[in-house]
C-alpha positions, 0 to 999 in steps of 0.5 A: 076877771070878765070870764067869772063875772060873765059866768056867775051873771049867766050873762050870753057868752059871745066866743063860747062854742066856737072853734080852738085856734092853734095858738090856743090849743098850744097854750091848752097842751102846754097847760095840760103838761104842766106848766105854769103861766110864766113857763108857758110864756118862755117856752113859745115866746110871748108874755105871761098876759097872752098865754092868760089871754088865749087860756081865758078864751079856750076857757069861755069857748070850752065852758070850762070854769078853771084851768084844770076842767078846760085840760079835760075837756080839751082831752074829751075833745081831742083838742090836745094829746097826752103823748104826743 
């Protein structure tokens, strides 16, 4: 994928450090609670590849390198609520 490629390259990220939006915070919540990909797109009714888009840009602005460090970081920043 673009995200590894640009990360191992150490080539300037241009969204890393901006803002979560909220379909990108859904899906991190979503994420963060279990779900699979596929799941994720049943639940808020888009397809499998948005649900891997918004999580590869949540990814790329949190610096994170795998699903699980974005959940953490998103946790650290607030960004998504355990127990909602």
């Amino acid at each position: 994928m673009v995200h590894e490629v640009l990360l191992l390259k150490g080539a300037p990220v241009a969204i890393e450090g901006r803002a979560v939006v909220a379909s990108e915070r859904g899906v991190l919540r979503n994420v963060a609670h279990g779900l699979t990909t596929d799941d994720i797109a049943d639940k808020l009714e888009i397809s499998e590849r948005t649900v891997q888009f918004h999580l590869d840009a949540v990814r790329t602005k949190l610096g994170a390198a795998n699903r699980q460090e974005a959940v953490a970081s998103g946790i650290r920043r607030g960004l998504v609520n355990m127990f909602p």
